[in-house]
GUNUTOR-384368 format. One record per atom (N, C-alpha, C): residue in one letter; x, y, z. Coordinates in steps of 0.1 Angstrom, whole numbers, padded with zeros to 4 digits, always signed. Atoms other than C-alpha are relative to their C-alpha. Layout:
N
aXYZ ...
***
This chain:
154
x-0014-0004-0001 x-0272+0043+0148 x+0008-0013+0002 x-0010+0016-0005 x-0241+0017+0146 x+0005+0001+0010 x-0014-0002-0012 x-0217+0016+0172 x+0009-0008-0003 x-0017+0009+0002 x-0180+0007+0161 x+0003+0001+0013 x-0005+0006-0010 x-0167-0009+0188 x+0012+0007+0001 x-0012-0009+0001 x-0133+0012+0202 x+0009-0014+0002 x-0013+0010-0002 x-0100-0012+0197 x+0012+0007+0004 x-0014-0007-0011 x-0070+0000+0222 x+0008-0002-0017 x-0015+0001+0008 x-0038+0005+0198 x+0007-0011+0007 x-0006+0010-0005 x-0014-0024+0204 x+0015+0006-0005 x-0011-0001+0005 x+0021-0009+0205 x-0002+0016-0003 x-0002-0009+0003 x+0031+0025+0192 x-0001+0003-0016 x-0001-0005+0015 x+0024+0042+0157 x+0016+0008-0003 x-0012-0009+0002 x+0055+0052+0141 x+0000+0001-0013 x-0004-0008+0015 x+0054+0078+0115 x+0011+0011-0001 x-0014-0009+0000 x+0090+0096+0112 x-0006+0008-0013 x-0001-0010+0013 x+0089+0123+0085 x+0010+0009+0002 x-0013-0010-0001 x+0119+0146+0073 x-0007+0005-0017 x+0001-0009+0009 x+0121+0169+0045 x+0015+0003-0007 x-0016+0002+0005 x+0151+0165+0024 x-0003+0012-0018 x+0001-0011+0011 x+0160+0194-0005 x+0014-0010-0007 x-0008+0007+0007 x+0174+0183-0038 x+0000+0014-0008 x-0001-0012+0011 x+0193+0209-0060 x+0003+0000-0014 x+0008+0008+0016 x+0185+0208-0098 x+0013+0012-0003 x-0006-0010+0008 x+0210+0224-0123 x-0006+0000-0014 x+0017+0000+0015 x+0177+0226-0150 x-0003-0011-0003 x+0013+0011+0002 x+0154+0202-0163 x+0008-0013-0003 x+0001+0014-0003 x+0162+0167-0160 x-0003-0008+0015 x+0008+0005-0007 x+0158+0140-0140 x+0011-0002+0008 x-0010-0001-0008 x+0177+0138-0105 x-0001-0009+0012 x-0002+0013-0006 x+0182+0101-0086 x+0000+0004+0012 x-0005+0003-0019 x+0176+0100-0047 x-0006-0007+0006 x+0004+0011-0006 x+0168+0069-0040 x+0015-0002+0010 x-0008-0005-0008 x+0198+0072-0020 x-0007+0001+0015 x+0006-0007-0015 x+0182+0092+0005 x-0011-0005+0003 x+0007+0009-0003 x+0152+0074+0008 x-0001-0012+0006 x+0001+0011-0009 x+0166+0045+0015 x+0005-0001+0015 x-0001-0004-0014 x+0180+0058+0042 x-0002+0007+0010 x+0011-0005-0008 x+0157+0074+0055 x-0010-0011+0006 x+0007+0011-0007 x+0138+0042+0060 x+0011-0011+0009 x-0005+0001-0008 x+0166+0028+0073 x+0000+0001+0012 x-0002-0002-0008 x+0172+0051+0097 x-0014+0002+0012 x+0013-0002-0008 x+0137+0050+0110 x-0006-0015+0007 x+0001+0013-0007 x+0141+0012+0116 x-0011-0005-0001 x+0017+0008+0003 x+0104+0000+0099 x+0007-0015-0005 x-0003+0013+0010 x+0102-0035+0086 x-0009-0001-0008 x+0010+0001+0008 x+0071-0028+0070 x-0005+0010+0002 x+0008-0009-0002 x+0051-0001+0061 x-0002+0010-0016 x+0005-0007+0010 x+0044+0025+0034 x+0010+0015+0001 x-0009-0012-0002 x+0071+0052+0023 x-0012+0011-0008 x+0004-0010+0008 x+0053+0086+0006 x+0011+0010-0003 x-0012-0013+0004 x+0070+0109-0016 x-0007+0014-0003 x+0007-0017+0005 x+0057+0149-0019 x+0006+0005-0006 x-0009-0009+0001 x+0072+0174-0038 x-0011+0013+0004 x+0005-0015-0002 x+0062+0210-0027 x+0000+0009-0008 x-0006-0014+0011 x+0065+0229-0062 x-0014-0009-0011 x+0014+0002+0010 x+0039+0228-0093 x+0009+0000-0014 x-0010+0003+0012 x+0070+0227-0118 x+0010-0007-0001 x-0004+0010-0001 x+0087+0194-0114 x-0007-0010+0006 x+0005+0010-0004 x+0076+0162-0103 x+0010-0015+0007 x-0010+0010-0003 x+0086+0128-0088 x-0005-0018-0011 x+0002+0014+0013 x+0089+0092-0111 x+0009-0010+0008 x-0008+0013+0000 x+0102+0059-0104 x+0000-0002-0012 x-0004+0003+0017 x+0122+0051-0133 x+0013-0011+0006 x-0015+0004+0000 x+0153+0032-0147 x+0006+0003+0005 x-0011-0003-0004 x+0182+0033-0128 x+0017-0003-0006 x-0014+0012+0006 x+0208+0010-0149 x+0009+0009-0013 x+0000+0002+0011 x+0208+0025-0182 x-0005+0018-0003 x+0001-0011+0001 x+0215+0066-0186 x-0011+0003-0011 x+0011-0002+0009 x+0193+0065-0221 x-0013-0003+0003 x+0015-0001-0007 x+0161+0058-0201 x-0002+0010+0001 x+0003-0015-0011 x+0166+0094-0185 x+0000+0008-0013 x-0007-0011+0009 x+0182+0111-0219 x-0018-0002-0007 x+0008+0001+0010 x+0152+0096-0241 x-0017+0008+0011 x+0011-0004-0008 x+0122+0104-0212 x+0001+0014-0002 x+0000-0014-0003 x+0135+0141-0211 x+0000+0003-0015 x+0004-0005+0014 x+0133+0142-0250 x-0012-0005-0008 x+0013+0004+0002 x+0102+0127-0251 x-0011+0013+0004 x+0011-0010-0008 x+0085+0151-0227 x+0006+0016-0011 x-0002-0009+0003 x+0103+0181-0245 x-0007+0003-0012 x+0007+0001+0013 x+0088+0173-0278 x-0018-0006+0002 x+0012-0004-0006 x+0057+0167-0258 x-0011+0010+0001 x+0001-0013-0006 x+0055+0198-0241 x+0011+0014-0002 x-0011-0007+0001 x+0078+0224-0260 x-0001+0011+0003 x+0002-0011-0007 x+0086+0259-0246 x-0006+0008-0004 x+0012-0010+0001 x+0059+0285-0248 x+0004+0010-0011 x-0005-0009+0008 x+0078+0305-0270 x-0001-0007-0019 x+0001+0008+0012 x+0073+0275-0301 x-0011+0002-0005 x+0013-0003+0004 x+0046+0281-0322 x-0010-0005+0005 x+0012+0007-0005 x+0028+0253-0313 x-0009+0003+0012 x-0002-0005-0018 x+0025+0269-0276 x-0006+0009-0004 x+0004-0014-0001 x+0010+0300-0290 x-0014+0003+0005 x+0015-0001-0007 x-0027+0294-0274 x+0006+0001+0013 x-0003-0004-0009 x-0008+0297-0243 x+0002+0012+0013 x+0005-0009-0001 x-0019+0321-0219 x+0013+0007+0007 x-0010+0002-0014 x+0006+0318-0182 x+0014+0000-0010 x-0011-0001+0005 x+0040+0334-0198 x+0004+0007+0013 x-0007-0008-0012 x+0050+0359-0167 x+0012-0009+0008 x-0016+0005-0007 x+0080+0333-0156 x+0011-0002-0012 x-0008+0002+0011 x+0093+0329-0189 x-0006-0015-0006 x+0007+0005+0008 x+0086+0302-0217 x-0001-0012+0000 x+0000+0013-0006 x+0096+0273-0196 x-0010-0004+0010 x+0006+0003-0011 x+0072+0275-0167 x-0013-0008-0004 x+0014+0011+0002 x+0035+0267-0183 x+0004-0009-0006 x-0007+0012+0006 x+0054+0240-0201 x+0002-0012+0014 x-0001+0006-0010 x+0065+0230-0169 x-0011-0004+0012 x+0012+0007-0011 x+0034+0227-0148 x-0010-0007-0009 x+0008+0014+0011 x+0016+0207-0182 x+0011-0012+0004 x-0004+0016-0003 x+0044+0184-0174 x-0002-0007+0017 x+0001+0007-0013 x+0042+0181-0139 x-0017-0007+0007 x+0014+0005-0003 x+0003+0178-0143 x+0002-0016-0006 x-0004+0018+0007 x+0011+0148-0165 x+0007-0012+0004 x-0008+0011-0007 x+0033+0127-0141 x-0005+0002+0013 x+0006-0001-0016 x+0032+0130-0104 x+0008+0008+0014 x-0012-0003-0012 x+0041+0146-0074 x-0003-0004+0012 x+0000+0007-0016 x+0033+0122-0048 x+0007-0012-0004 x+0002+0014-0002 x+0046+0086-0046 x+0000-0011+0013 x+0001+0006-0012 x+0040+0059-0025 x+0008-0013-0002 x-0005+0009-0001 x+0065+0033-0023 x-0005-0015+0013 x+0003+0006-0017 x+0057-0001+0004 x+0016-0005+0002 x-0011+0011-0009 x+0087-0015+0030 x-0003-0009+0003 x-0004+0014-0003 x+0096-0048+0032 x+0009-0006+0007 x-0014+0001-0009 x+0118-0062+0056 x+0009+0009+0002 x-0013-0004-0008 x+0135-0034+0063 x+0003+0013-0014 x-0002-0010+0011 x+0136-0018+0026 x-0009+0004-0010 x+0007-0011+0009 x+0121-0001+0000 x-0004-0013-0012 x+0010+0004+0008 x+0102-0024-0024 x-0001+0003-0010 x-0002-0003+0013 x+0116-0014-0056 x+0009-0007-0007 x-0004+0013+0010 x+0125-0036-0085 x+0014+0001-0004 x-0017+0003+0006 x+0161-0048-0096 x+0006+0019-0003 x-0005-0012+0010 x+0162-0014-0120 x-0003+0013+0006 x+0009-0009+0000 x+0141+0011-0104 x+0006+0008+0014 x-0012-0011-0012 x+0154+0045-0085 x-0011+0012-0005 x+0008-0014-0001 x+0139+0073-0072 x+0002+0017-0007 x-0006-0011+0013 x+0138+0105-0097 x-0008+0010+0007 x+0008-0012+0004 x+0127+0140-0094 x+0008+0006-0011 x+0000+0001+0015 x+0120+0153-0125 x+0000+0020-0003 x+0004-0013+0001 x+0127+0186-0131 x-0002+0009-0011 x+0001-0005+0015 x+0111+0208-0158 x+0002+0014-0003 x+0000-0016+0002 x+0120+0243-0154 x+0017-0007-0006 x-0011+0000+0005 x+0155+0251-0171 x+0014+0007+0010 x-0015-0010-0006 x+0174+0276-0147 x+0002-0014+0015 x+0001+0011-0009 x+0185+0252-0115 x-0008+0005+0012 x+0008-0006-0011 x+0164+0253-0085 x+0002-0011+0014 x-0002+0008-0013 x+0161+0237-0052 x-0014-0007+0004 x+0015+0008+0000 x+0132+0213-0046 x-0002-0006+0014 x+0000+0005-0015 x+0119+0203-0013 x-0010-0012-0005 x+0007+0014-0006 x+0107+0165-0006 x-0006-0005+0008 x+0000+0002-0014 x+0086+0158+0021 x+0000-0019-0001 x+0002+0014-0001 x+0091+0119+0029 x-0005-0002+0014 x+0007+0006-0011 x+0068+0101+0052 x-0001-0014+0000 x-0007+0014-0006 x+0074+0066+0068 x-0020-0004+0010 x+0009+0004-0009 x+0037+0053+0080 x+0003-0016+0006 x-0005+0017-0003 x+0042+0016+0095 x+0001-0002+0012 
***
């Protein structure tokens, strides 16, 4: 048998977490890097590791462009012609219709991107490049209300 040696903590772990709701008025993509950053802000890290969750199986989260509206227009018409609504021919092997012809559309897209991310803090902020902003991505059409859980390890 090994024996790991026990090492005292030096200092306090601080992991703040909150739960911030974003409201969608149908599928695109919806910027809160905003709230993130001040969420790490207000938790006073200089370093550490932000995570992003979404709580739903039909939208997702992306770090994307922030500068340049045709990053967002062309991404949501990429995925659409991707993944078109269940009701399009091509969709007709599709089994999961009971929400209507957007939903199995929408959990192929949200399988295809992500719904965690993990950003790191650096002095103080968020570690995202010149261009880049926090997105949830939403792929249903009617609007809905999305819960985020963010967590602050550091």
């Amino acid at each position: 048998m090994v024996r790991v040696p026990k090492v005292p903590l030096q200092g306090t772990i601080h992991m703040p977490q909150t739960l911030v709701t974003i409201a969608t008025k149908g599928a695109g993509l919806y910027e809160f890097t905003d709230r993130a950053v001040a969420f790490v802000r207000e938790a006073k890290a200089e370093t550490g590791l932000l995570t992003l969750f979404v709580r739903h199986t039909s939208c997702s989260l992306m770090i994307q462009e922030n500068a340049d509206p045709d990053v967002r227009q062309d991404l949501e018409a990429f995925f659409k012609r991707l993944v078109p609504p269940a009701d399009d021919a091509s969709m007709r092997y599709l089994v999961h219709r009971l929400e209507g012809p957007d939903d199995m559309p929408a959990h192929i897209k949200s399988a295809l991107t992500a719904v965690s991310l993990s950003i790191p803090v650096t002095a103080g902020r968020l570690a995202l490049g010149t261009w880049q902003g926090v997105y949830l991505f939403e792929h249903r059409e009617r609007p809905h209300k999305r819960d985020v859980v963010m967590h602050l390890s550091g």
